[in-house]
C-alpha positions as a LaTeX table, in Angstrom:
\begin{tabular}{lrrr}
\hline
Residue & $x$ (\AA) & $y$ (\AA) & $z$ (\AA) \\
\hline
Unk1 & $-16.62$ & 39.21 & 34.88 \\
Unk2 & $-17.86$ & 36.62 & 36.76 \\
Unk3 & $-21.47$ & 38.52 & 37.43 \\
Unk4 & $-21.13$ & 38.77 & 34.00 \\
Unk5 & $-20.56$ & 35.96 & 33.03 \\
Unk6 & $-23.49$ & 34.30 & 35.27 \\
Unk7 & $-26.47$ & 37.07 & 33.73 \\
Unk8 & $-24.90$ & 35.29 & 30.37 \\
Unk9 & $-25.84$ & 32.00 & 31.15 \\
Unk10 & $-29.17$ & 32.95 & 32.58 \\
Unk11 & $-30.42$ & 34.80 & 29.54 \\
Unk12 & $-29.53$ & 32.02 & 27.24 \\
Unk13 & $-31.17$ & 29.47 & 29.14 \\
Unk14 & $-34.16$ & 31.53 & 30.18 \\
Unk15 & $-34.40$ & 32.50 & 26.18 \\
Unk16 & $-34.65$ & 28.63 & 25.29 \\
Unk17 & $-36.84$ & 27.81 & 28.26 \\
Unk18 & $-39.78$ & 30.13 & 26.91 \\
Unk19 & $-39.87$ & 28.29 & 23.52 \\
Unk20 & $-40.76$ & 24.92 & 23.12 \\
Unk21 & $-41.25$ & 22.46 & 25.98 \\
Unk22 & $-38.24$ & 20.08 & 24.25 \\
Unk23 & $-36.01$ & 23.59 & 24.76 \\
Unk24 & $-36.14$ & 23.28 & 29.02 \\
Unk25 & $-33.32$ & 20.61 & 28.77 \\
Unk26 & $-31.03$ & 23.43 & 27.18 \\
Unk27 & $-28.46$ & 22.68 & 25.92 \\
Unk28 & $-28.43$ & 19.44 & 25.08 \\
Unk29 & $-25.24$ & 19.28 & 22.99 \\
Unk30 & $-22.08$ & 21.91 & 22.24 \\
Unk31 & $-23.45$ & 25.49 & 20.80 \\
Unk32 & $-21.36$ & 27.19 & 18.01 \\
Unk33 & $-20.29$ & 30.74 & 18.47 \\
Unk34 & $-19.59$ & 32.63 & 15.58 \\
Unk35 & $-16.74$ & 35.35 & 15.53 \\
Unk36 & $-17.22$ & 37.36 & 12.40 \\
Unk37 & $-13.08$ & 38.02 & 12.43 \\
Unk38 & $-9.92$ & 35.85 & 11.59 \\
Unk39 & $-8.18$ & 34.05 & 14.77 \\
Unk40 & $-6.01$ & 35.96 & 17.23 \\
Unk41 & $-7.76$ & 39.01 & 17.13 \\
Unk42 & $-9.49$ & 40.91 & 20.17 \\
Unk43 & $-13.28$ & 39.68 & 19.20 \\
Unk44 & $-11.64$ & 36.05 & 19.04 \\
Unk45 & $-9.63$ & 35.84 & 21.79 \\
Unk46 & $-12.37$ & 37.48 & 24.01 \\
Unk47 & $-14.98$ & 34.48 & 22.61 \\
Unk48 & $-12.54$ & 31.58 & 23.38 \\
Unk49 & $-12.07$ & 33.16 & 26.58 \\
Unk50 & $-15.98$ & 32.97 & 27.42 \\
Unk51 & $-16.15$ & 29.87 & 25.73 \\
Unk52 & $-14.32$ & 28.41 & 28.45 \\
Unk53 & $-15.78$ & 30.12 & 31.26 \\
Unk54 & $-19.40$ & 29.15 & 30.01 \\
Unk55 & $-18.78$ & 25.66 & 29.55 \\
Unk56 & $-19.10$ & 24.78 & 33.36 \\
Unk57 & $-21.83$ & 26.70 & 33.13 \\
Unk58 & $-24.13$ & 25.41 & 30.93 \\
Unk59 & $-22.82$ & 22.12 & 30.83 \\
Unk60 & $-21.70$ & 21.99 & 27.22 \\
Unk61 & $-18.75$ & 23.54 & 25.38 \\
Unk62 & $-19.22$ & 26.39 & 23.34 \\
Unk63 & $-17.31$ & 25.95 & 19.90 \\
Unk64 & $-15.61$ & 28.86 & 18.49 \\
Unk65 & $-16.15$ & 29.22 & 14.50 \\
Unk66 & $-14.02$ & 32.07 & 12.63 \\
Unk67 & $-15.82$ & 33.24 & 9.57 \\
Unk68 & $-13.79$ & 36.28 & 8.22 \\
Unk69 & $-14.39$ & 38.77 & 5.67 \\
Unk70 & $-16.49$ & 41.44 & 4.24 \\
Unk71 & $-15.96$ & 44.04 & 7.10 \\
Unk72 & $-17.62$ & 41.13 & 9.34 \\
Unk73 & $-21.09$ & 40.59 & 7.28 \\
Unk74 & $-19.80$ & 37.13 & 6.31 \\
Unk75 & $-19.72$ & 35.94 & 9.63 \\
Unk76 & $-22.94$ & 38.02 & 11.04 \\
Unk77 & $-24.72$ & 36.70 & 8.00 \\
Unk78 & $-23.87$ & 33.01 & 8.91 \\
Unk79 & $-25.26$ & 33.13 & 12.35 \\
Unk80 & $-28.83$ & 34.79 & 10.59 \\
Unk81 & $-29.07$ & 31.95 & 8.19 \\
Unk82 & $-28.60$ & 29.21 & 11.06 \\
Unk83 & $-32.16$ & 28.00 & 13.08 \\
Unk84 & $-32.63$ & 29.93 & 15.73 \\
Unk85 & $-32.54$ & 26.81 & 18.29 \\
Unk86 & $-30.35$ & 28.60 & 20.75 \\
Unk87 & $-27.48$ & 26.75 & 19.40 \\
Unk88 & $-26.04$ & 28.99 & 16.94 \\
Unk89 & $-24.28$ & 32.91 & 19.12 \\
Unk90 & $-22.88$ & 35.37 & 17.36 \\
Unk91 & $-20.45$ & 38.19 & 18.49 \\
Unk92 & $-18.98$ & 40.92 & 17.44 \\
Unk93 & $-18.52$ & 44.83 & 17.42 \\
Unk94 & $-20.31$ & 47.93 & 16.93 \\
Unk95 & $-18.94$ & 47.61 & 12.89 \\
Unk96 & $-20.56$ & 44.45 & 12.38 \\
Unk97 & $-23.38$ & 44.32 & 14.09 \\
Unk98 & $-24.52$ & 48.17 & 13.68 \\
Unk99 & $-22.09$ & 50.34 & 11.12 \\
Unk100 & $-22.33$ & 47.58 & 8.25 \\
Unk101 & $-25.96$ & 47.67 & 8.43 \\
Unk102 & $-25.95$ & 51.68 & 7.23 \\
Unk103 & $-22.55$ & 51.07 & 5.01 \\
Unk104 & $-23.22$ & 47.81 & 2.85 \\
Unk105 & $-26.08$ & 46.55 & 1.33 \\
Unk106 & $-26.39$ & 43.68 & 3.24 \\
Unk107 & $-28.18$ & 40.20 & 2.00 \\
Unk108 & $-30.17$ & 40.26 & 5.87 \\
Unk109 & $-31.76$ & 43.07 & 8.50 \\
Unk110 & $-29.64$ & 43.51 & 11.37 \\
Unk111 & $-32.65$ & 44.86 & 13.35 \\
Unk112 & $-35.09$ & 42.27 & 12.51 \\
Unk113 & $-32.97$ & 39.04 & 11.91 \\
Unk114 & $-30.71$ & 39.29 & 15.09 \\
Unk115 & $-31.88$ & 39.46 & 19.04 \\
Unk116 & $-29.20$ & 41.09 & 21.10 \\
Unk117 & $-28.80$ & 39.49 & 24.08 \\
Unk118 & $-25.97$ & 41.41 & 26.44 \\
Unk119 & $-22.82$ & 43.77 & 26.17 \\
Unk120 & $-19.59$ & 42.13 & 26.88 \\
Unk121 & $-16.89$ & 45.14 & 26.65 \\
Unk122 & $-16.39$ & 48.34 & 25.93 \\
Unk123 & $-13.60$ & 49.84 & 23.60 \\
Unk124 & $-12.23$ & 53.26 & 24.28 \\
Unk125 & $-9.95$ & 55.53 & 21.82 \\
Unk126 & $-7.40$ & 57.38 & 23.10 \\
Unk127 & $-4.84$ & 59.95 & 21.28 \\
Unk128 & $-1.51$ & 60.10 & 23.46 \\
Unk129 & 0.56 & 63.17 & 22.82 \\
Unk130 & 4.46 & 63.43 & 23.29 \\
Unk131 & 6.08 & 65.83 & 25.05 \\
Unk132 & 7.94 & 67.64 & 22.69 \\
Unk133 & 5.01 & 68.35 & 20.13 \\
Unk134 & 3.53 & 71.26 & 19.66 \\
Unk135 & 0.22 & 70.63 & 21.26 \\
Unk136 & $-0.31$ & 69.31 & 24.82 \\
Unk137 & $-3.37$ & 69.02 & 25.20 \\
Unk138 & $-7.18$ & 68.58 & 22.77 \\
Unk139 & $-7.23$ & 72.15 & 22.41 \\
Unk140 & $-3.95$ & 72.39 & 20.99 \\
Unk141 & $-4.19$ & 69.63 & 18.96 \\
Unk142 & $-7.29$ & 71.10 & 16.99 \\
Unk143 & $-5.11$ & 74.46 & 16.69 \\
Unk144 & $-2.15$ & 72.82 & 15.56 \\
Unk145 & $-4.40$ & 70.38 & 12.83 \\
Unk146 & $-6.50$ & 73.26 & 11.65 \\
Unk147 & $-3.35$ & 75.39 & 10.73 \\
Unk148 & $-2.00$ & 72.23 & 9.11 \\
Unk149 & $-4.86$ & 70.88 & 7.40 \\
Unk150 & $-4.53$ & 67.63 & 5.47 \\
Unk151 & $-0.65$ & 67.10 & 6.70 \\
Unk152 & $-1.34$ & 64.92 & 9.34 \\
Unk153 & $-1.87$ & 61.23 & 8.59 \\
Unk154 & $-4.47$ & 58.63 & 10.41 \\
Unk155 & $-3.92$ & 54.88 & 10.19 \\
Unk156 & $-7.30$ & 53.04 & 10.39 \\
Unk157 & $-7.73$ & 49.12 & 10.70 \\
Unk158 & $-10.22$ & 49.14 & 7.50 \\
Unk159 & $-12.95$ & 51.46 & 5.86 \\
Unk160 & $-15.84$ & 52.00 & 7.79 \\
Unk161 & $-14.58$ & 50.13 & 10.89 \\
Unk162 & $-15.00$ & 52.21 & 14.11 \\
Unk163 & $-11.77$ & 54.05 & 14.30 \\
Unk164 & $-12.39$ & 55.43 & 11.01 \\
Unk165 & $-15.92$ & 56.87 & 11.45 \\
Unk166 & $-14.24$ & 58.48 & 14.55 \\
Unk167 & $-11.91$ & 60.39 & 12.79 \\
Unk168 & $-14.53$ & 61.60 & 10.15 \\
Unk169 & $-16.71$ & 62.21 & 12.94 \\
Unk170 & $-13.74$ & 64.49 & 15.05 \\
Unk171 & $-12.94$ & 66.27 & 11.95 \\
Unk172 & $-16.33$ & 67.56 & 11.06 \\
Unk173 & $-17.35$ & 68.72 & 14.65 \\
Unk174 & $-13.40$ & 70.07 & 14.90 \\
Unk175 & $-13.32$ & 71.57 & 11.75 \\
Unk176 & $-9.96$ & 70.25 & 10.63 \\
Unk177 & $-9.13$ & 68.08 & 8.17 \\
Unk178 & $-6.71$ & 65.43 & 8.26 \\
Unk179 & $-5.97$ & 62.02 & 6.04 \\
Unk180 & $-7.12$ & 58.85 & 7.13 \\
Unk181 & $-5.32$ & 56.01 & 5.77 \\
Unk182 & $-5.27$ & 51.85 & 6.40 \\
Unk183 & $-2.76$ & 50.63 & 8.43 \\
Unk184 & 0.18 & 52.46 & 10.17 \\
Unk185 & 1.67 & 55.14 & 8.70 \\
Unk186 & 4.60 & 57.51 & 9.25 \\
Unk187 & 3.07 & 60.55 & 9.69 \\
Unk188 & 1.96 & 63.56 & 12.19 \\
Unk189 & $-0.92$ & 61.01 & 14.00 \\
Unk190 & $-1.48$ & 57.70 & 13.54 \\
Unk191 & $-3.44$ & 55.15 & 14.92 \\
Unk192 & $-2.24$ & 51.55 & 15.32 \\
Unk193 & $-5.16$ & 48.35 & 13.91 \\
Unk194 & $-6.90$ & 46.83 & 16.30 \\
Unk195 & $-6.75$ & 43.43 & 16.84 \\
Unk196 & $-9.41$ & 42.60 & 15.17 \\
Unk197 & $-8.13$ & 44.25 & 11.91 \\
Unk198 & $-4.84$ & 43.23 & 11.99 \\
Unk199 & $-4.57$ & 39.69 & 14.75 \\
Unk200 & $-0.99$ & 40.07 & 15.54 \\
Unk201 & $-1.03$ & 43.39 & 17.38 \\
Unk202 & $-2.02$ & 43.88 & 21.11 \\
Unk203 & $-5.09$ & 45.29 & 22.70 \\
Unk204 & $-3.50$ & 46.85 & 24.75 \\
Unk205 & $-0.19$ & 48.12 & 23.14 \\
Unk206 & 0.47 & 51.15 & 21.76 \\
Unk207 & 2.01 & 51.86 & 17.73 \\
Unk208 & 4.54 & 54.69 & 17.62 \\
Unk209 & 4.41 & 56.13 & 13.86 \\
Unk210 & 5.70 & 59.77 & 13.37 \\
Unk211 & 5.84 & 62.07 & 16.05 \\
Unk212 & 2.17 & 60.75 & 17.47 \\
Unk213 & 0.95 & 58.13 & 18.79 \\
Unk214 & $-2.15$ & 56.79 & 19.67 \\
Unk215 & $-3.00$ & 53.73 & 22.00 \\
Unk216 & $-6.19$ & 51.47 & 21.92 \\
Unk217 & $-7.20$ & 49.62 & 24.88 \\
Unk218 & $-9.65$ & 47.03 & 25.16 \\
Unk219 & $-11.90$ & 46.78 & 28.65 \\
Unk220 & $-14.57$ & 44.87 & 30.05 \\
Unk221 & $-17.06$ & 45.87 & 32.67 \\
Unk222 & $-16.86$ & 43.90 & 36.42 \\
\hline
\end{tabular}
């Protein structure tokens, strides 16, 4: 994290230092990061969290701003109408800063208004099966769905978030069908929001609901 954190504050200051010749005393006062969900979620707590580490630094705080809502556009599209002085970061996830762009018709061009700059994390899926179910292992699991098609039951965090395009995705290279529904249900699988959908659950606890249960964990490279 560290490393990390270090390539971070290189690129942002090399990035300012290649502009104008004003831009080689950056930063010069606090920069605003913008996290396109509510507080207490994953996406947030991970900014605060680098907010603080950056701050020493760079030699300025980094403020956190929350702007919530519209699967994350609102906040995405905040950070594209701010000057691009250095001053303004956003962050976010896969959903908002790739899926929306093919999901919504969005008021700005994620390719052409917004310069990535590093990855911070990675977030793995994982489906966690019981003992006493029927299926032990994938293989099983794709029997057991395909002879029960549309039974089982999928909580997602929100429409065309990650965990949802997953589960389309599995069923149509599986060939089962199964319903995918928001939040956590009682039903055959289910899989719990993610933090960034629903702030008071844990990145890294697991939902039981029905006789399945998957657990999403949150990780960051070295």
């Amino acid at each position: 994290m560290r490393r990390l954190l270090t390539i971070l504050a290189a690129i942002l200051l090399g990035a300012a230092s290649t502009s104008i010749a004003a831009a080689q005393n950056y930063p010069t006062r606090p920069i605003t990061m913008i996290v396109p969900f509510p507080a207490g979620g994953a996406t947030d707590t991970l900014a605060r969290f680098l907010a603080e580490q950056l701050r020493p630094l760079l030699g300025q705080p980094v403020v956190i701003e929350n702007v919530g809502g519209a699967a994350g556009s609102l906040g995405v599209g905040r950070a594209v109408r701010s000057a691009a002085d250095g001053y303004t970061l956003s962050i976010g996830t896969s959903t908002t800063h790739m899926l929306t762009g093919g999901l919504y018709a969005l008021q700005f061009d994620l390719l052409k208004d917004l310069e990535p700059v590093i990855q911070i994390g990675s977030e793995p899926l994982l489906i966690v099966g019981k003992k006493g179910l029927p299926a032990d292992d994938l293989k099983g699991l794709i029997g057991w769905l395909k002879a029960n098609p549309d039974k089982a039951s999928v909580g997602i965090a929100g429409v065309g978030a990650t965990g949802h395009l997953t589960g389309i995705s599995f069923q149509k290279e599986t060939g089962t069908r199964f319903q995918a529904r928001r939040g956590c249900l009682r039903g055959r699988i289910s899989r719990p929001p993610t933090r960034r959908g629903c702030p008071a659950s844990s990145p890294r606890s697991g939902t039981d609901c029905g006789r399945r249960r998957i657990r999403q964990r949150t990780s960051s490279p070295d």
